[in-house]
N, C-alpha and C positions, 0 to 999 in steps of 0.2 A: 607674609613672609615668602619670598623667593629661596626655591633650592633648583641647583643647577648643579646636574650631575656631567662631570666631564671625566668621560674615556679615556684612559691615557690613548698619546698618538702611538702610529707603528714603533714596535721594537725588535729587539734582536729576536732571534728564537732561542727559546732554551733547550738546548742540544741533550744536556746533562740533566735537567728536570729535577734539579735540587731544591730546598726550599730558599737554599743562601746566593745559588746562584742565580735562581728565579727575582730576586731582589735586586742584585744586582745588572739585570740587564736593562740598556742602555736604546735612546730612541735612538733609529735609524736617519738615513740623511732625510726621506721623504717625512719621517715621523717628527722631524724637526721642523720641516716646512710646514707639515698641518698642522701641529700646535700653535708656529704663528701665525698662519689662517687666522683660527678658531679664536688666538686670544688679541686677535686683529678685531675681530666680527666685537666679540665680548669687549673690550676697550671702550666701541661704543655706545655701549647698551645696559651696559653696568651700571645700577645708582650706585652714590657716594657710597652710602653706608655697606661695603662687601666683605665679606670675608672668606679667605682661599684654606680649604684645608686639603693637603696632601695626604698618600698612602706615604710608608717610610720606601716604598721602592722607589728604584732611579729613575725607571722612565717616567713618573708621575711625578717626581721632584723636578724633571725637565720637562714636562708637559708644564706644572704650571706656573715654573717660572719665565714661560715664554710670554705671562699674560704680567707676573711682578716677579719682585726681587722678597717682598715679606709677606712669605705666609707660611701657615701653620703643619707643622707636621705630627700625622695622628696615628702613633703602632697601631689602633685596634681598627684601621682601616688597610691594612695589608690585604695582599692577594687572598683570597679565599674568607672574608670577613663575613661577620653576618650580618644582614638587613637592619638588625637595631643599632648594630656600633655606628652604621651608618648615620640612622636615625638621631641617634644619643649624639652625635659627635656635629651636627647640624643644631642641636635643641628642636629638630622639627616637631612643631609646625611654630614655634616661639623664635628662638633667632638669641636666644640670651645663653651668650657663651661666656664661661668663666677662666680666665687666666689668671694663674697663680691667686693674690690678692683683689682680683676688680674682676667685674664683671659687665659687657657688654652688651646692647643687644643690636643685631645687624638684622638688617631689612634683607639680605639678600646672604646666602652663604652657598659658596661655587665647592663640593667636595669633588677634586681629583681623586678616582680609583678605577675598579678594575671588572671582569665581565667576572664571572654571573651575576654577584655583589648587585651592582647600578640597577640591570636589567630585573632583578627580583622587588629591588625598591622603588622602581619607576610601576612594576605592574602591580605591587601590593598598593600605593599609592592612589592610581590610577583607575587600580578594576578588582580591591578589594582583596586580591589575595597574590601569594608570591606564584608566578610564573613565569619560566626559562625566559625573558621576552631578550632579544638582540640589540644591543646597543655596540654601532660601529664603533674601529679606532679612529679614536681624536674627535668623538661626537658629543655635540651639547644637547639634553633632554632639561629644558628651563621649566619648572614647577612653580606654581602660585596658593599659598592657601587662603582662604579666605572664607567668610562669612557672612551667608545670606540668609535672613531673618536666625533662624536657628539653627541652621542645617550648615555645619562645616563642610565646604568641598574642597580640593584639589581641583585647581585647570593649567589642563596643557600648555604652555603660550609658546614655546617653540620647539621643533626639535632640528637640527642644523650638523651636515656632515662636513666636514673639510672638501669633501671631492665637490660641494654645492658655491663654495667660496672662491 
């Protein structure tokens, strides 16, 4: 299974630091053009089978639908979320996600969200435990699980900034 964590692009600042209007802020004009960068770059690199899950904030609802028009929006992946909703909200390292009635299972699922969130689940993923690690706006960190003889690992296969595009 593929997880690809993508940064929302630049947004406004939150002036006021509320939690409703922190949701509500909105990408910027550059923050627009790195989204379609990024979901330029992703367009071609994406197997069939994907699934986009969004944070319910705006700028991440415009992040990724600069890549489609249908995808998924997940409350327990809001600003300040924890490592596992992340987790839980991928099925990582499985890819079998249930809607309503059916259930799915995707080879590859892209979560749009938010900094610390990504960067604590890219380094618990990666190097075993959660640490501050940095993930730019509008950045894709592409993950792979996989399974050699018995030993499950995680590999890197890309990480890709908009200002790279």
């Amino acid at each position: 299974m593929n997880l690809i964590l993508w940064r929302h692009a630049e947004a406004e600042e939150n002036l006021r630091e509320s939690y409703a209007t922190d949701l509500r802020r909105q990408l910027t004009d550059r923050g627009h053009k790195q989204a379609q960068k990024v979901a330029a770059w992703l367009q071609q690199h994406l197997p069939p089978s994907s699934l986009v899950i969004a944070s319910p904030a705006i700028r991440t609802r415009q992040t990724a639908s600069a890549l489609t028009d249908s995808f998924k929006i997940d409350e327990s992946l809001a600003p300040d979320a924890d490592v596992s909703a992340v987790l839980a909200a991928a099925d990582w390292p499985n890819g079998q996600i249930s809607d309503k009635q059916q259930s799915q299972r995707y080879d590859t699922v892209v979560i749009v969200g938010h900094q610390p969130t990504l960067g604590y689940v890219a380094s618990l993923l990666l190097a075993g435990e959660e640490q501050r690690w940095s993930i730019k706006k509008g950045a894709v960190w592409w993950l792979s699980a996989r399974q050699r003889e018995r030993d499950a690992q995680v590999v890197l296969r890309t990480v890709i900034s908009p200002d790279f595009l």
